[in-house]
C-alpha positions in Angstrom: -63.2 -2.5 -54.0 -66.4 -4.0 -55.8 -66.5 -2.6 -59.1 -70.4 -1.5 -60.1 -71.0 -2.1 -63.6 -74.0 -0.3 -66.3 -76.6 -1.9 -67.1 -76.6 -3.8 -70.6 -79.5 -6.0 -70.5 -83.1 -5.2 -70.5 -85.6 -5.5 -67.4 -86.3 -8.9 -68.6 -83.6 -10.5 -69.3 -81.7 -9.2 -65.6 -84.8 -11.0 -64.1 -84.2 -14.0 -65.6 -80.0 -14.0 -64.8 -80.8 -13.4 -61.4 -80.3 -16.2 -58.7 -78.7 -18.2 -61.6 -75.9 -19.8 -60.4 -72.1 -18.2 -61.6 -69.4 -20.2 -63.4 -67.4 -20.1 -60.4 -70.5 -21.5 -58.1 -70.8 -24.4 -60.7 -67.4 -25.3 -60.8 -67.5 -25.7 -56.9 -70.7 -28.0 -57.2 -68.9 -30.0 -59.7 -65.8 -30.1 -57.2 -67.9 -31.7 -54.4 -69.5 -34.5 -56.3 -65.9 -35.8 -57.2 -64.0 -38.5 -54.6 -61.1 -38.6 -57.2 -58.1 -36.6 -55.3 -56.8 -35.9 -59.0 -60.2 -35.0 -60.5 -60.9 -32.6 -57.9 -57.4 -31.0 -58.1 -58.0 -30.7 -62.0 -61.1 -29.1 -61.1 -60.0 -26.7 -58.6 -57.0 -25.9 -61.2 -59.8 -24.8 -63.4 -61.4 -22.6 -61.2 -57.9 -21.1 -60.2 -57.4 -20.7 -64.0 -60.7 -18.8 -64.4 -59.9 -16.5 -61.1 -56.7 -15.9 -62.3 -57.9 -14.7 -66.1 -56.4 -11.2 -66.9 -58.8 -10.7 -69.7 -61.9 -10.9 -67.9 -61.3 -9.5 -64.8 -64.5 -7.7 -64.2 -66.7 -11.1 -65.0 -64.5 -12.6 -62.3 -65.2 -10.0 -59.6 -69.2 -9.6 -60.5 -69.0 -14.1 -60.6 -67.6 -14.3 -57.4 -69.7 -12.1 -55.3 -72.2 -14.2 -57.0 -71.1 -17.1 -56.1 -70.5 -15.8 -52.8 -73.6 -15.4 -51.9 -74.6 -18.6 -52.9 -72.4 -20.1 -50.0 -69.7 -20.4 -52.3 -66.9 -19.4 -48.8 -69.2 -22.2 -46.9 -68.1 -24.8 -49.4 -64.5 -24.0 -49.6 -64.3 -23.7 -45.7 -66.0 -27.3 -46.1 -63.3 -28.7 -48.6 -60.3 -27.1 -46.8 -61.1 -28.5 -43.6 -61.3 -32.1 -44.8 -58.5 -32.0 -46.9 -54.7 -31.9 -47.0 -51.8 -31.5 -49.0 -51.5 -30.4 -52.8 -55.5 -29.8 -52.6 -55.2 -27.7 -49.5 -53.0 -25.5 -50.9 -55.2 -25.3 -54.1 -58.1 -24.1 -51.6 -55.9 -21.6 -50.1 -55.0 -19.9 -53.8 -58.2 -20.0 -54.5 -59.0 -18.1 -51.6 -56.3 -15.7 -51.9 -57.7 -14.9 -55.0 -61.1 -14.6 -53.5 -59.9 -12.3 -50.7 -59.0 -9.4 -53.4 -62.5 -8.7 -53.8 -63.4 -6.2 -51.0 -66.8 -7.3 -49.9 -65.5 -11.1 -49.4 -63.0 -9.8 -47.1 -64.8 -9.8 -43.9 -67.0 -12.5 -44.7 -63.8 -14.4 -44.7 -63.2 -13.6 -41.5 -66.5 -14.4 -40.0 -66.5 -18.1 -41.3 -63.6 -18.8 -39.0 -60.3 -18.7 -42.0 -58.3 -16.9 -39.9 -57.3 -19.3 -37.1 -57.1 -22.2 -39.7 -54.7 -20.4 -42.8 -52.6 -19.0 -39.0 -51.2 -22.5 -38.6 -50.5 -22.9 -42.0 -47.4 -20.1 -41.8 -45.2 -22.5 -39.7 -45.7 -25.2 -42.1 -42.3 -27.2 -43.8 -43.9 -26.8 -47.0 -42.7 -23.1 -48.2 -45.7 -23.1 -51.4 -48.3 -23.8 -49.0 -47.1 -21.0 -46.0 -46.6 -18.7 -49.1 -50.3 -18.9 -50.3 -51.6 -19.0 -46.3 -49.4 -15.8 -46.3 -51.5 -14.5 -49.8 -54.6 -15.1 -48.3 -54.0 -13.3 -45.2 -52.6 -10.8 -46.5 -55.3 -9.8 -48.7 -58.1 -10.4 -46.2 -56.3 -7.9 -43.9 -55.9 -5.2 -46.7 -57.6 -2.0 -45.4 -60.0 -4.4 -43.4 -59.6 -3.8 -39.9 -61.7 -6.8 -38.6 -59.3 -9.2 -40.6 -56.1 -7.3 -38.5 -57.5 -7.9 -35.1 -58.5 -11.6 -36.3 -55.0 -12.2 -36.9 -54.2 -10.3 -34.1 -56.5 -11.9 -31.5 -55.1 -15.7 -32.3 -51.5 -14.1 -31.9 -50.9 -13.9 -35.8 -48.6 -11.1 -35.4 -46.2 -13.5 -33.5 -46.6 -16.2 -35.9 -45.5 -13.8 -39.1 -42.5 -12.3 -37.4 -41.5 -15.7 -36.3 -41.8 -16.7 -40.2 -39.8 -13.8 -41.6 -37.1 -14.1 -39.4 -36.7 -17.7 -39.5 -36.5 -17.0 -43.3 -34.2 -14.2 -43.4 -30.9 -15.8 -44.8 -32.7 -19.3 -46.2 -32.0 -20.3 -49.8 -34.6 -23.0 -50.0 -36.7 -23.1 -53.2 -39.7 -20.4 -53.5 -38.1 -18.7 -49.9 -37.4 -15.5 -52.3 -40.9 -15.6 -52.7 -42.5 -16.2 -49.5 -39.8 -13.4 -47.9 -41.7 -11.2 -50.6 -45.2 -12.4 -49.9 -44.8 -12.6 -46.0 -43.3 -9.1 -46.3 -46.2 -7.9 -48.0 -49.0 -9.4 -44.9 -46.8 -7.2 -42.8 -47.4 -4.4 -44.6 -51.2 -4.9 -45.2 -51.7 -6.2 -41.4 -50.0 -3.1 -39.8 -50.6 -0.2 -42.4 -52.5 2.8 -40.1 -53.2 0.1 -37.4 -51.2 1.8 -34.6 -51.8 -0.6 -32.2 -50.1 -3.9 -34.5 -47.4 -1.3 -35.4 -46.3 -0.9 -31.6 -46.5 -4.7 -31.3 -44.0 -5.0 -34.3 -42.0 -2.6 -33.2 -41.5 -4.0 -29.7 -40.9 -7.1 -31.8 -37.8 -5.5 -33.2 -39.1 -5.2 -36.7 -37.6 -2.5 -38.1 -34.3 -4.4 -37.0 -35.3 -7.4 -39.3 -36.3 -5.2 -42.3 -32.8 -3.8 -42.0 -31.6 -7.3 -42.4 -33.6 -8.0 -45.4 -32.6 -5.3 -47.3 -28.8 -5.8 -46.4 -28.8 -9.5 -47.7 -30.9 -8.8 -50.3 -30.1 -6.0 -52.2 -30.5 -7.8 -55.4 -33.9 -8.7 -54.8 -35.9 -5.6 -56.6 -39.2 -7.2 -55.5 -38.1 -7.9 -51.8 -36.7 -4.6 -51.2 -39.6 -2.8 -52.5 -42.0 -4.6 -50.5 -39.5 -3.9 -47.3 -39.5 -0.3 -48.5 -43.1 -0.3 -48.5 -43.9 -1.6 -45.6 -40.9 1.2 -43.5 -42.6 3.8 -45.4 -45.7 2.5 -43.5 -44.2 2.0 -39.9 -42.5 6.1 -40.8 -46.2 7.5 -41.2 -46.6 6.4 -37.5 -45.6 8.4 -34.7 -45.1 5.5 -32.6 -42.2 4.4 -34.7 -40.4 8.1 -34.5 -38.6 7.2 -31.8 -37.3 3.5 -32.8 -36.2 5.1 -36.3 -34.1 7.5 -35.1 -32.5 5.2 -32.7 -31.8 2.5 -35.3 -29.3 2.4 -38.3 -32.3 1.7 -40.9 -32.1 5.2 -42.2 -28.6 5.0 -42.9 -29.0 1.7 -44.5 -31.8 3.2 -46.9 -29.6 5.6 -47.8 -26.9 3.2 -48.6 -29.2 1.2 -50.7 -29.5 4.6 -52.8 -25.7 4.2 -53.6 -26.2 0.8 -54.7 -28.8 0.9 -56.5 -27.4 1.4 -59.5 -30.1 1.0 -62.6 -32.8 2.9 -60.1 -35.1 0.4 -59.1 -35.6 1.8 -55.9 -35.2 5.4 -56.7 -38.3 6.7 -56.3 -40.0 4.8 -53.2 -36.7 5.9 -51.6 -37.3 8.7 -52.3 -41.1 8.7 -51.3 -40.2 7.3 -47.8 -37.9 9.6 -47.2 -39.8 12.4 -48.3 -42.6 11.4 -45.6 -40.2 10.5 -42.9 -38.0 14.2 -43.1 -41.7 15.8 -42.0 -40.4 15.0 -38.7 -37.2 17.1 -37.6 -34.9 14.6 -35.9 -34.8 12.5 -38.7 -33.9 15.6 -41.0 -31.4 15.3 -38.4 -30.4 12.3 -38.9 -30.3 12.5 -42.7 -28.5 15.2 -42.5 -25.1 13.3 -41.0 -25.8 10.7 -43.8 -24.2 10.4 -47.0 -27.9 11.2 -48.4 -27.4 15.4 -50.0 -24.2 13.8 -52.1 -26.9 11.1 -53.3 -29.3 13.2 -54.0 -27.1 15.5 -56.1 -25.5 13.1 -57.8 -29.0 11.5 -59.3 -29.9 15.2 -59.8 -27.0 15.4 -62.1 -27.7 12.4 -63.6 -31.1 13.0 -64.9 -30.6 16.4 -65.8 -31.2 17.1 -69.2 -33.3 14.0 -69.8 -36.8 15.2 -70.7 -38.5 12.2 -70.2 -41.5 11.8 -67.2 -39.7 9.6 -65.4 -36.5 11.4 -64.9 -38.2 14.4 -64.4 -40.1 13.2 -61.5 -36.8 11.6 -60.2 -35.1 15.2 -60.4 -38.3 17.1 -58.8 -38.7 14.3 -55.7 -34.9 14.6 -55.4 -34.6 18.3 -55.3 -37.9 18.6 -52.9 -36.5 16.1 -50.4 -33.0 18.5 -50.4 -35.3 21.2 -49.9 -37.4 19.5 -47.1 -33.9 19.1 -45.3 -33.4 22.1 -45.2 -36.1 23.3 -43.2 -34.7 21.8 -40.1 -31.9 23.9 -38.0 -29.8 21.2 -37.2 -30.1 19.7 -40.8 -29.7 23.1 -42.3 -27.0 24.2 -40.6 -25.2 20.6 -41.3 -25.6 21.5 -44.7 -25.1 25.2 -45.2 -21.2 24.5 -43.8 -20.6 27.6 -43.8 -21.3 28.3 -47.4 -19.0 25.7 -48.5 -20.7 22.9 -48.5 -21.4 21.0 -51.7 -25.2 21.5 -51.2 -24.5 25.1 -51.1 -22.9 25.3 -54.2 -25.4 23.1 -56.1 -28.1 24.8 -55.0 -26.7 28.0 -56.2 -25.9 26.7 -59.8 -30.0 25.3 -59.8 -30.6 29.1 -59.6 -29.4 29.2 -63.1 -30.6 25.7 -64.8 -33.0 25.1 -67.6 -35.4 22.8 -65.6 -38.2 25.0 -64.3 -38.4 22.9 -60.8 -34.5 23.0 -59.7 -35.1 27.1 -60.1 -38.2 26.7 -57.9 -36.0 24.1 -55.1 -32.7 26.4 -55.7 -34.7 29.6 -54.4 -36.8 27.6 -51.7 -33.3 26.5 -50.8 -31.9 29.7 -50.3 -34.7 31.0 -48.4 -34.1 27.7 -45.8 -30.6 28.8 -45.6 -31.4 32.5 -44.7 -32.8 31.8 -41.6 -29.8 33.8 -39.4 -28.4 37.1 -40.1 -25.0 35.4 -40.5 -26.2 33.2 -43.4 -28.2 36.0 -45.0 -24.7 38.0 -44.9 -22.9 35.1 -46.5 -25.8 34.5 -49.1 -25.3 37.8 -50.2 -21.5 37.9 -50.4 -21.5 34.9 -52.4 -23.1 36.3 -55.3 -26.7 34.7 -54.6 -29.1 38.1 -54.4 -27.7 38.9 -58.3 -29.4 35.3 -59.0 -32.7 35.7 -57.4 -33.2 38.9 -59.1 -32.4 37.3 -62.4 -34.8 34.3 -61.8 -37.3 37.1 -60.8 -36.9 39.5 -63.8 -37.1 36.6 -66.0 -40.6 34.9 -64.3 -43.8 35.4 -65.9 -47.1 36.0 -64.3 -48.2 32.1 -64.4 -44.9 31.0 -62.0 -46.8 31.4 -59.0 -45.0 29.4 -57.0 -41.5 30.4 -57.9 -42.2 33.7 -58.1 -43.4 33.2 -54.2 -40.3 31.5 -53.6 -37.9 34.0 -54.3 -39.9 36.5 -52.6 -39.8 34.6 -49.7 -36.0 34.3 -49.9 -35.2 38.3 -50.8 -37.3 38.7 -47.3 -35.4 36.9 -45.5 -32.1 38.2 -46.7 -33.6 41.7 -45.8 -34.2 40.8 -42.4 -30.7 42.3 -41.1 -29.5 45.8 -40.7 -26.5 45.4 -42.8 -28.4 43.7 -45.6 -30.9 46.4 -45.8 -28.7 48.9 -47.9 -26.7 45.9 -49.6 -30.5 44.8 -51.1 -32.0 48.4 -52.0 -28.3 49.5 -54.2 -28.4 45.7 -56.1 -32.4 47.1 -57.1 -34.4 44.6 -54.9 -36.7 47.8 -54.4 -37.4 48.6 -58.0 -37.4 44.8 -59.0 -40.3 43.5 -56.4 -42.3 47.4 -57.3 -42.6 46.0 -60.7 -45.0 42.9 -59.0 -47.1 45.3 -57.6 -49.5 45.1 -60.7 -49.6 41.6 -60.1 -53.1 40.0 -59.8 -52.3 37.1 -57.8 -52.5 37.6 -54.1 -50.3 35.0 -52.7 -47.3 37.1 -55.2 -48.3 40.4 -53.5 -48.6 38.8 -50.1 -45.1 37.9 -50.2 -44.0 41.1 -52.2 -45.9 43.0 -49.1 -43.2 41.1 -46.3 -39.8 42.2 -48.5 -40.9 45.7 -48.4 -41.6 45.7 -44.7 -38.1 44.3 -44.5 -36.6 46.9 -46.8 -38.6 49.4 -44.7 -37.5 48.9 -41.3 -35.3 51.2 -39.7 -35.1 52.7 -43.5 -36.1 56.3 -43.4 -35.2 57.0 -47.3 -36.8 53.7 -48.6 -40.2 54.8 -46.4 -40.4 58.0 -47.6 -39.9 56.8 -51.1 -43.0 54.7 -50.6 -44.8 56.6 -49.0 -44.3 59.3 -51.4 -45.5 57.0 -54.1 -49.3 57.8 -54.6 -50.0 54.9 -56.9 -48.6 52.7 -54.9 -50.2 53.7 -51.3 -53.7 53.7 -53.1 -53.0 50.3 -54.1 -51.7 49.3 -50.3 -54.9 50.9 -48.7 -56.4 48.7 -51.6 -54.9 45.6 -50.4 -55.8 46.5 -47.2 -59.8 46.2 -47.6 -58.6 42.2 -49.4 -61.5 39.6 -48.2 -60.0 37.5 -50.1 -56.5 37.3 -48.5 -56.2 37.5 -44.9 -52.3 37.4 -45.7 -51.9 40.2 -47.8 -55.2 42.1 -45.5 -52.9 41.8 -42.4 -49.9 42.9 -44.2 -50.8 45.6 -46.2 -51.9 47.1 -43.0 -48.6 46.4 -41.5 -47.0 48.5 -44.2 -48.9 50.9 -43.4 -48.2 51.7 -39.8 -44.3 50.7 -40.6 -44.0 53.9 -43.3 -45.3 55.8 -40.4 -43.2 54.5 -38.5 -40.4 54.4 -40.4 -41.0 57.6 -42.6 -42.1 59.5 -39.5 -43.1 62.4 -42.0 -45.9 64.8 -42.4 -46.3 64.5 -46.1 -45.7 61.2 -45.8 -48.7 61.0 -43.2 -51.0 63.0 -45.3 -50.5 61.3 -48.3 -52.0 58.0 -46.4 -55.2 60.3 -45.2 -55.5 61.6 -48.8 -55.8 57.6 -50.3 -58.1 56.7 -47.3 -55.4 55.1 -44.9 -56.9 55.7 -41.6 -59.9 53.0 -41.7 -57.7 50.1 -41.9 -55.2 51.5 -39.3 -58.1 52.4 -36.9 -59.8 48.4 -38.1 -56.4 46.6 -37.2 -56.2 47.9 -33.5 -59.1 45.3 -32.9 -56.7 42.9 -34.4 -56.3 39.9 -32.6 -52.8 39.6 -32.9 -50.9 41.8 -30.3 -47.9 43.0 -32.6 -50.4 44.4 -34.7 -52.5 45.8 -32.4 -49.5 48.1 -30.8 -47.7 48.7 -34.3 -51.6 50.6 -35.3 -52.0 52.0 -31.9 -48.8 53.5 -32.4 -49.2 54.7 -36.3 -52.2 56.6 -35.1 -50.5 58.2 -32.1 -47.9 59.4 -34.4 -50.9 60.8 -36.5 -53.1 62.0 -34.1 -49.8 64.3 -32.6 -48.7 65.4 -36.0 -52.0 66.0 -38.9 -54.8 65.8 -36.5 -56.7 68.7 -38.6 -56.3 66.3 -41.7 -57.3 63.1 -40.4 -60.1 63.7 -37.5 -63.2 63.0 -39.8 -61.7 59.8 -41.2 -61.0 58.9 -37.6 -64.5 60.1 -37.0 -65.6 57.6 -39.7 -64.3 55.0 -38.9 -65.2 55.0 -35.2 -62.2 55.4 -33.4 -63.8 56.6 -30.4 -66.1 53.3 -30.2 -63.0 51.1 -30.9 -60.6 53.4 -27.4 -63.9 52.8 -25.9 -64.1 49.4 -26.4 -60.5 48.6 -26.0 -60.3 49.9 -22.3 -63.7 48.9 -21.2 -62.5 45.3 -22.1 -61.0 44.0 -19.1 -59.4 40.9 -20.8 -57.2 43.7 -22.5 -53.6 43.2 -21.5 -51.4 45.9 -19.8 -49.4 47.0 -22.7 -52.7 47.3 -25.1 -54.5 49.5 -22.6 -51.4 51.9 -22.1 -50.7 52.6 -25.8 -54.2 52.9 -25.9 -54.6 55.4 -23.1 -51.5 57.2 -25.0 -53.4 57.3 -28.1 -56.3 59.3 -26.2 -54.0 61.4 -24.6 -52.9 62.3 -27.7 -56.0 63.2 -29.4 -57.2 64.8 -26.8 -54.5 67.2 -26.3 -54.4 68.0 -30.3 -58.0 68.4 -30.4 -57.1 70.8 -27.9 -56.2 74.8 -28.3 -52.8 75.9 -26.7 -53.0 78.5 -23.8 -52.1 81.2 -26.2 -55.8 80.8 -27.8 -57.7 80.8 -25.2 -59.4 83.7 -23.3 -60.0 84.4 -19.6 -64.5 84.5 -19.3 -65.6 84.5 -15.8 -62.8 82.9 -14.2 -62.5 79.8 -16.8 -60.5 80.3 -20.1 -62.7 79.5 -23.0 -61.3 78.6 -26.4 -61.5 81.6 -29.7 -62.1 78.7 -31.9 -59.3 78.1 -34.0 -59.8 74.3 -34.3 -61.4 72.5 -37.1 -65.4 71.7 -36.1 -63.7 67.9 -37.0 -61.2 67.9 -34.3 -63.9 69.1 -32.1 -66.6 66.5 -33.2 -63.6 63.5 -33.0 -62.9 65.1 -29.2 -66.5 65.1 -28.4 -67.7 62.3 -29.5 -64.3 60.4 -27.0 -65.4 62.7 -24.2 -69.0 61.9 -24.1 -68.9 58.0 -24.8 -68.3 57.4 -21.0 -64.2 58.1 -21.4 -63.9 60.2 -18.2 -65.5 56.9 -15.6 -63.6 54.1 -17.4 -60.4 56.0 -17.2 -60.9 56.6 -13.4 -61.8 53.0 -12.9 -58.5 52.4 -14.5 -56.5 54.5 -11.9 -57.3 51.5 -9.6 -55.8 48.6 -12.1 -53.3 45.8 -10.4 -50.8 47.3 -13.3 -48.9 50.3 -12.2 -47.9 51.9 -15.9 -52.0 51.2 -16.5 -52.1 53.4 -13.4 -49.9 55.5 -14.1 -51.4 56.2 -18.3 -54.7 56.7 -16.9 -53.8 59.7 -14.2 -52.0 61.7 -17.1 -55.4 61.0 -19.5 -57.2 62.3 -16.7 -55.0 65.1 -16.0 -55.2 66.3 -19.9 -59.7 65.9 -19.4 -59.9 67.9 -16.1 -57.2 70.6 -18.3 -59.5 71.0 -20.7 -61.1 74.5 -21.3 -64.6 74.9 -21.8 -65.2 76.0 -26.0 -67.4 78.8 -26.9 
């Protein structure tokens, strides 16, 4: 990319350097005033020599746009035209030096270099098809018009032809070109999806296998070829030919070979990118690749330099990234005897900060099934996430997320539920609740809900715990988090659930509960919507008299109203919410015993609250009685079916005094 560069010289004096001709420019109108072959390659050495300069490389870049637009491309187009041989190829370097400037890049290709360097690639002479391959190369980098130049005078055809023909050739400078050519492939197909197809038709990921198996010793080869596969893997076109070929495999091989770590790292890169896509987690998975990948892990731990640092964290994440595959998973969980298993458990207690982090992300991969999670525990691993836990600080965001994330899922089955609240999982994830940082109490929010379910004594313990509920209704109201919003509410109609107790209940109305529950039966998630409709069934049948002006307030009538008034509403919403009616309007009823004969209707003494009265109301009078008869003809028979009984309770109800 042009480079823009401040301003150093006075109005004036930019005045007078402007439409003054560059070195560069003058070196070319020196070039075509000489008919001396030898003079004019001397010259054009000179002008290579000042291109090539590493100690004034921004003068070069601001010379030759310079020069470029003083035709400087029309006079080199002129000279390679006419000429042949060791001046030709002279032109081309120069050009391929030319060509790393961005903005000369198209106008390359509009002066007609394209179908004139194309030819050049089947040439005898291996320097001269290695600069046409330069030049090419660097006019198609991120410069679509110089791909579908090559492309349109069937370059793509023309490169493979090269590469392959070169594959096993030990001419002089063939190391070279291989590298070079290798490197136009990359730069012509990178993100152009419809060259990558054509290659891949081709058989090019066949040929870059080939390269890299007859060239293993070439570090600059096989980091081009790795390069240019990590740019065929972002594709999705080339998904399908990976997994199907034996290039993966052969990658991984190279990892075994490579002994002083050359490739390492873009190894590791690629593969990193290519395991986003779950059949070739698959595939890596059957590979020799987890017994690399611990064995550089163990190589580099305890090093403290950058490098091997980044080694171990790429390593340990592309373990990790494995892992979230089923197949690949359960190919390397085997059975918790596996020698990933048992690496990953011993990262749970390293010194380095990051194989902590990958060994609890691990564990949390591999207790995706009740099975594992029973295993997991067995073998010692819950004792070690509490440890990491007890021991993280408030700044270990992510780790502390990660073995939250894992205790949840080992929570998930019954039989683990106990197991987790005797080893202290309760008290240990309580202590985060002070925490400030909502993705930690998000997660901390889910391995309660776990511990919860179908755990009467943990709900009640909860829900018994004041500080804690006024911190959940809290979390509840969180703009900030829809995470932690949706599942702080969730906790809430789960200790209702769960608990199923009247202190329990009324200690939620005394810290404010009932607005959120009331808020999330709009939810647009259908789970949630039936687990609030059901919390404040279970409320409305059993404290009524303590929570009917919260319900007023927060406008549960409205919300029933709208709910089955809605006819996009789906069966199973409508009946919990006709139940939920039902409910309320049978406690916000007296029983028979309290009611007195007047005139031939019974009329209620008045021992209700004026609340449940208001809260009964205020449902009876918004239009209830019509859209509950208009439900009675629904295609759904239990909607039917609700609806008569809600009816049934109205037309019961006495008349109050």
């Amino acid at each position: 990319m042009s480079k823009a560069y401040p301003v150093c010289q006075d109005k004036q004096t930019q005045v007078m350097a402007e439409g003054q001709p560059s070195k560069v420019q003058k070196m070319l109108e020196k070039l075509q005033i000489l008919d001396n072959e030898v003079e004019q390659n001397q010259s054009l050495d000179r002008i290579l020599n000042y291109l090539t300069s590493a100690d004034n490389e921004e003068t070069v870049e601001e010379a030759i746009e310079t020069a470029a637009e003083g035709g400087m491309l029309d006079d080199l187009y002129s000279i390679l035209t006419n000429t042949k041989g060791e001046t030709q190829s002279k032109v081309i370097q120069i050009l391929a030096e030319l060509a790393k400037v961005e903005a000369l890049r198209v106008p390359c290709v509009n002066l007609g270099f394209v179908p004139i360097l194309l030819p050049i690639l089947e040439s005898e002479d291996i320097a001269i098809a290695t600069q046409a391959c330069r030049t090419l190369g660097n006019i198609c980098f991120e410069n679509d018009e110089g791909r579908n130049a090559v492309d349109s005078f069937d370059g793509m055809a023309k490169l493979l032809s090269l590469l392959k023909s070169k594959i096993k050739s030990e001419e002089e400078g063939a190391d070279r070109l291989r590298t070079i050519a290798c490197g136009f492939l990359l730069n012509l197909t990178n993100t152009h999806e419809s060259l990558q197809e054509r290659a891949l038709e081709e058989g090019v990921l066949d040929m870059l296998e080939q390269y890299i198996s007859y060239h293993l010793s070439d570090r600059s080869l096989c980091n081009m070829v790795l390069l240019t596969v990590s740019s065929f893997a972002d594709s999705e076109v080339s998904r399908d030919r990976l997994v199907k070929s034996t290039l993966c495999n052969t990658i991984v091989n190279l990892l075994q070979s490579d002994n002083d770590g050359a490739h390492t790292d873009t190894i590791l890169d690629m593969l990193i990118n290519m395991s986003e896509w779950d059949e070739i987690k698959d595939l890596l998975a059957e590979t020799n690749l987890s017994n690399h990948l611990i064995r550089i892990i163990q190589s580099k731990t305890g090093k403290l330099d950058t490098e091997s640092q980044q080694t171990i964290k790429m390593a340990s994440d592309l373990l990790v990234l494995l892992l979230t595959g089923d197949k690949s998973m359960e190919a390397l969980f085997k059975n918790s005897e596996g020698p990933v298993f048992y690496e990953i458990v011993k990262w749970l207690d390293s010194d380095v900060d990051h194989l902590r982090l990958s060994g609890a992300l691990a564990v949390g991969n591999f207790a995706r099934n009740d099975d594992h999670c029973r295993k997991l525990v067995e073998e010692g691993v819950l004792d070690k996430l509490l440890s990491v836990l007890k021991n993280s600080d408030e700044e270990q965001i992510t780790l502390r997320h990660a073995i939250l994330s894992a205790l949840r899922n080992l929570a998930i089955p019954v039989s683990n539920k106990q197991l987790l609240v005797q080893c202290g999982v309760l008290e240990a994830v309580m202590i985060l609740t002070s925490s400030n940082v909502m993705a930690v109490i998000f997660k901390l929010l889910g391995v309660l809900r776990m511990l919860v379910d179908g755990q009467e004594s943990v709900a009640l313990q909860l829900g018994n715990n004041r500080d804690f509920l006024n911190k959940l209704v809290k979390w509840c109201e969180c703009d900030e988090h829809a995470g932690v919003q949706g599942e702080a509410s969730r906790m809430l109609t789960w200790l209702i659930k769960n608990g199923r107790s009247t202190e329990l209940m009324r200690n939620i109305v005394r810290e404010d509960g009932v607005l959120p529950l009331v808020t999330m039966v709009a939810s647009e998630h259908i789970v949630m919507q039936n687990e609030a409709l059901m919390a404040l069934t279970l409320i409305a049948s059993t404290i009524l008299a303590d929570a009917a002006l919260q319900l007023k307030e927060a406008e549960l009538a409205e919300t029933i109203i709208n709910l089955l008034g809605n006819p996009d509403v789906i069966p199973e919403i409508l009946c919990n919410t006709l139940t939920l009616t039902k409910t309320v309007c049978e406690a916000a009823t007296p029983p028979f015993s309290q009611l007195i004969p007047c005139g031939g209707l019974f009329m209620c003494s008045g021992s209700l609250s004026d609340m449940q009265k208001n809260l009964k109301d205020e449902i009876m009078n918004s239009g209830l009685t019509n859209i509950v008869k208009s439900l009675k003809e629904h295609k759904d028979e239990k909607v039917r079916e609700s609806a008569s009984k809600v009816l049934t309770v109205i037309e019961e109800m006495p008349l109050e005094r």
